[in-house]
N, C-alpha and C positions, 0 to 999 in steps of 0.2 A: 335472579331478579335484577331489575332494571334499577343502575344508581340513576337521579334524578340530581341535575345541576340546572339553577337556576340562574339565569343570567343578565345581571338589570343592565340593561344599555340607557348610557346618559345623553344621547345622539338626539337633536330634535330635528332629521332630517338625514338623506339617504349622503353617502359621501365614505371616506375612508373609513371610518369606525365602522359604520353597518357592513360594509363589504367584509373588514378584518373577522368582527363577528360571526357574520355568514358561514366564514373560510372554517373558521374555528368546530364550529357546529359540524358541517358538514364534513371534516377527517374526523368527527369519533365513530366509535364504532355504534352503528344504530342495535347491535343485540344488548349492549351493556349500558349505555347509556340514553338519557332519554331529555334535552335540551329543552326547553321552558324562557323565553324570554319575555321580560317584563320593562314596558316602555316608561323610562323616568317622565320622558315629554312625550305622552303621544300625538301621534300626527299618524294620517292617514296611509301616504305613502309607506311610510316603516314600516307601521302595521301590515300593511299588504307585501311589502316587500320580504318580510319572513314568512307570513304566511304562505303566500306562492311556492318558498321553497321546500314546505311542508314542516314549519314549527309552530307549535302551538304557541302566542303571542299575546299577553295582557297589556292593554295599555294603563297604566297604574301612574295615577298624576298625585299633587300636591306634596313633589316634594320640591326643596329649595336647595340649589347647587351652587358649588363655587364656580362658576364658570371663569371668574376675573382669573382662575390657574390655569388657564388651557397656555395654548402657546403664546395669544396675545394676551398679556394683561392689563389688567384694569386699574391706570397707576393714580394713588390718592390724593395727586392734586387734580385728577376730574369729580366734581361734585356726584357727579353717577356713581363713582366708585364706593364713594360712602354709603350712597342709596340703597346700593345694592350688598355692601357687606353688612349693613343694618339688616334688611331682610334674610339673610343666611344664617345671622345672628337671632333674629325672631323668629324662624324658624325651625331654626336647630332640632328641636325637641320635636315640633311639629315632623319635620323630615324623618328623623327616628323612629316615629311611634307607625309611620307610614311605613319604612323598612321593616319592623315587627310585624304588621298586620300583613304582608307580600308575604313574608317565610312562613308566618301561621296558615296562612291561605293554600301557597303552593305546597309545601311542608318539602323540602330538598334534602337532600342528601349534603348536601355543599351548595353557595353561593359562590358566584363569580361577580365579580365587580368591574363595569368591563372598561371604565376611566376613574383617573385622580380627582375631578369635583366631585365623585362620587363619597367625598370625606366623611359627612355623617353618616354615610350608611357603615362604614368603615368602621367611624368610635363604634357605634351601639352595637354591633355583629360581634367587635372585640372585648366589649366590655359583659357580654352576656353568653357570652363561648359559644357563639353559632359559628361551625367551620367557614370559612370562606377563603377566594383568592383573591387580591386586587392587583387586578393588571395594570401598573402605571404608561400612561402613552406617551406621555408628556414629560419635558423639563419643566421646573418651575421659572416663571416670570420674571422673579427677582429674589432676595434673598433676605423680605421683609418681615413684619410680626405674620401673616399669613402663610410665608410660605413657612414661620417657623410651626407655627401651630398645626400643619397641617404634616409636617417631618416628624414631630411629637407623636403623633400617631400611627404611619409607617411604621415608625422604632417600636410598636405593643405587637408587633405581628410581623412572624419571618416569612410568612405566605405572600409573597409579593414578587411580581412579576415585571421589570423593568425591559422595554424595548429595545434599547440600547446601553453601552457603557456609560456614555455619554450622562444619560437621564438620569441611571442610582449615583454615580458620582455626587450629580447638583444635588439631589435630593439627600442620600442618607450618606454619601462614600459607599462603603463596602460591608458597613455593618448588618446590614440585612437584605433578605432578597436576591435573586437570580435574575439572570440574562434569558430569557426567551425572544428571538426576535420576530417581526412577525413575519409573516409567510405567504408563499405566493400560490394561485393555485396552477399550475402547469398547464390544464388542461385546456382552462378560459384563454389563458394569454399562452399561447403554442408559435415558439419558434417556425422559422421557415415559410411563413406566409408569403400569398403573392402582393408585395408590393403594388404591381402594376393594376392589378385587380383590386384590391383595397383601393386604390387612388379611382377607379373607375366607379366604386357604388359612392365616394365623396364628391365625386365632380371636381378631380384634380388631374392636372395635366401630369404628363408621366413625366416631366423634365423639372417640375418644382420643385423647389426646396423646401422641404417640408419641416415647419418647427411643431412639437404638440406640447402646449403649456397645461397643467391639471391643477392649478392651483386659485381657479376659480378668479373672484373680486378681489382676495384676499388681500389688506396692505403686506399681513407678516408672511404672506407665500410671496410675494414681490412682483404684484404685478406693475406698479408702474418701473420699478427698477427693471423689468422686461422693455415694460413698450420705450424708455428711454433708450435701449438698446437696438430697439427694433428699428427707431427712428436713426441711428448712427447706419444701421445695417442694412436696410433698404436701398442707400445709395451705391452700393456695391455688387446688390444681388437682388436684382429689378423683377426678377422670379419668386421672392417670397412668399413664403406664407406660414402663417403662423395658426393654427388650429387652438381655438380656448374654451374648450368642451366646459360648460357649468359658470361662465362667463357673464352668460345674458341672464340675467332677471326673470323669470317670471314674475305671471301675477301673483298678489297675498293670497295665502289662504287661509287667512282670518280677518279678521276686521280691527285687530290688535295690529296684523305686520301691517296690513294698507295704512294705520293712523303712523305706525312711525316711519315710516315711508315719508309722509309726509311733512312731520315735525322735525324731525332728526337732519342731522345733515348727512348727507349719504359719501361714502369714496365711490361707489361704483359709477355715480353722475360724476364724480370728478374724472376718473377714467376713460369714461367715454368723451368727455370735453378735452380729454388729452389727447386721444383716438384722433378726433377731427383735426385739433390743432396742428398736432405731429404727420397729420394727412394719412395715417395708416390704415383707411377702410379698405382700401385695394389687397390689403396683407393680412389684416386679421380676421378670423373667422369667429364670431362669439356665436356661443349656442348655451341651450339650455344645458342641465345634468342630463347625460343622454346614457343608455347602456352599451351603447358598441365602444367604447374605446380600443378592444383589441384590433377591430375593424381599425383606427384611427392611429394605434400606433405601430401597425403591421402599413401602413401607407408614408408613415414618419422618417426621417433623416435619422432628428437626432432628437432625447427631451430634453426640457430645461424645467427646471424648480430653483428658481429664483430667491431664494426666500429671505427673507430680512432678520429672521430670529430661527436659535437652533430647533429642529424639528425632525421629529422623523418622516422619511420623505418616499411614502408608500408609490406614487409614481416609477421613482427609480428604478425599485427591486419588480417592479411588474413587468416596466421597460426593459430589463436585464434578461429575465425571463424568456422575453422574446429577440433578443439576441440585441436590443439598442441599446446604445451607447447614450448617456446622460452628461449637461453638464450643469453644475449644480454650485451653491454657495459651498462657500470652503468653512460650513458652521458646523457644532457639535450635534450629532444625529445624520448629519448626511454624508460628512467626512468618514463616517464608519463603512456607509455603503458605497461610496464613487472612490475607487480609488484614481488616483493623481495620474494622465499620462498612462493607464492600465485599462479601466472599466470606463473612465470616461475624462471630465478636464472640472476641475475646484479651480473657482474663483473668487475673488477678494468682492463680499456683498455690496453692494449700494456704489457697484464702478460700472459705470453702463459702457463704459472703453472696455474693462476686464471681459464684460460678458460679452459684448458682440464680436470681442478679435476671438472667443473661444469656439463662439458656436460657426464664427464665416470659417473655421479652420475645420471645423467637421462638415459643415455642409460643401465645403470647396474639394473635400479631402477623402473623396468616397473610399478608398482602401484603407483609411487611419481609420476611419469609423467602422467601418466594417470589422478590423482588427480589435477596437475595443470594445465594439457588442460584441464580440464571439467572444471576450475575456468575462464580459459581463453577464456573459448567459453562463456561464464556467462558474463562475462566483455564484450565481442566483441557484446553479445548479445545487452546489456544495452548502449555502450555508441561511437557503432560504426555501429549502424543502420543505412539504406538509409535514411529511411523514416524520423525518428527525427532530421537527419541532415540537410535535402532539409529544412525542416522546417523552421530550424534556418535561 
């Protein structure tokens, strides 16, 4: 008989978490196992997006998340921040009693918890002996009442799953919990692509310099500490181009995102007014969330994940995979996966000198990169396998 895990995703929207997911689901074994996920925020896309890949998928709303714990936080001298830990707080019990009725509903075998704002489902699961695991993805933000409150509760359950050293360090040390990292799937992102081909369905010359940034609008993935660089680095290599898959906006698709769209202040109009400013439309590519990135970084130099705060930097180990060389913030989560002058080049964050002398040294340097994607598909080989991750 089939064990049943059920898997709440806290994701309101397609991007690394749904992809890690995805990956997760699809190395177990379909005779013994039977995947069940349940949307914290659903949205249509998600939903479709597991369903396509044949799992059964609940969209299960009302509950209230920490979101202010993800990578960026939400620090409480912005008035939102209160706003918002007030309703996490008025909710609390509401969130709970919602995580009760999901397991009564699906009845599992085990729960998986598949982020860190997933905290209340976490107290009530521990406090009422329902197995589960929680996968933490994240570092915490800072090292406030919040993150204490929410380390308080990691410490009631040794079933926890940290992505990095890095992440159980800040969060508990070493007191509880294991290393799983996450994983890539070989098949999607397949070494030995034809470049010249790949650059042929993008509409790219075969002599480009090709950059692939995947870190979207993001302030904490670093996009403008990118295009600060981009603009040092265009005078040198009048051939660039920089590809930013998940960049461009779409339209809302609600009438909630279109109102704060409007009210709110937005960075990605800052971005773009930085674009024009710094003259970089000739260089940069913005698009929407699209699925070919293999197509896009089998056409690529080199990646960059810029990021302003530590994170785990699923780019990299995908880029790795396929034999690219990465160059990356020299912060905690990403320093694990680039190594220094081996798999790729760490840099000092928020130095747009550091980042552009790194990346004109690989794109000007075609045997250095070449030498450290082949170290990096050797490393993605060894320690970002399906198969010895399921394992763990």
């Amino acid at each position: 008989m089939r064990k049943k895990i059920l898997y709440i995703q806290h994701a309101g929207g397609l991007g690394g978490s749904a992809n890690s997911l995805l990956y997760t689901m699809q190395a177990l074994d379909p005779g013994k196992y039977e995947p069940v996920v349940a949307l914290a925020r659903p949205v249509q896309d998600l939903e479709d997006f597991y369903n396509n890949a044949g799992f059964e998928t609940i969209p299960w709303d009302g509950m209230t998340l920490w979101d202010h714990s993800t990578v960026a936080g939400k620090p409480l001298c912005n008035p939102l921040s209160w706003i918002h830990c007030w309703q996490v707080w008025r909710h609390w019990e509401k969130t709970q009693r919602r995580t009760l009725e999901l397991v009564d509903y699906v009845k599992p075998d085990i729960v998986h918890l598949n982020s860190m704002p997933l905290s209340p489902c976490a107290d009530i699961l521990n406090r009422e002996g329902i197995p589960f695991v929680w996968h933490v993805r994240e570092p915490p933000p800072d090292q406030g009442i919040r993150t204490r409150m929410i380390r308080r509760i990691m410490l009631r359950n040794k079933w926890i799953i940290f992505i990095s050293e890095y992440d159980r360090k800040m969060w508990v040390e070493d007191k509880v919990g294991f290393i799983v990292k996450n994983f890539v799937d070989f098949n999607t992102f397949r070494s030995g692509q034809d470049k010249v081909a790949a650059r042929e369905k993008l509409s790219l010359e075969t002599d480009d310099k090709v950059i692939l940034y995947l870190g979207g609008v993001s302030k904490t993935k670093g996009m403008k500490f990118l295009l600060d660089a981009l603009k040092l680095l265009r005078r040198k290599i009048p051939d660039l181009i920089c590809l930013m898959p998940g960049a461009q906006i779409g339209p809302p698709s609600s009438w909630k995102s279109w109102l704060a769209r409007k009210i709110l202040p937005l960075w990605n109009l800052k971005m773009m007014r930085l674009i024009r400013l710094y003259e970089l439309e000739p260089v940069t590519r913005l698009m929407p969330y699209v699925n070919n990135i293999p197509d896009m970084m089998a056409a690529s130099d080199v990646l960059v994940f810029p990021a302003s705060q530590p994170h785990f930097a699923r780019p990299v180990i995908e880029a790795a995979a396929m034999g690219k060389a990465s160059v990356g913030s020299d912060l905690g989560g990403i320093n694990e996966l680039i190594e220094h002058e081996v798999t790729g080049l760490l840099v000092k964050p928020d130095v747009p000198e550091a980042l552009a002398s790194a990346l004109e040294k690989l794109l000007l340097d075609s045997e250095k990169a070449e030498l450290l994607g082949n170290n990096a598909y050797l490393k993605a080989r060894k320690e970002f396998e399906i198969k010895s991750q399921i394992k763990k």
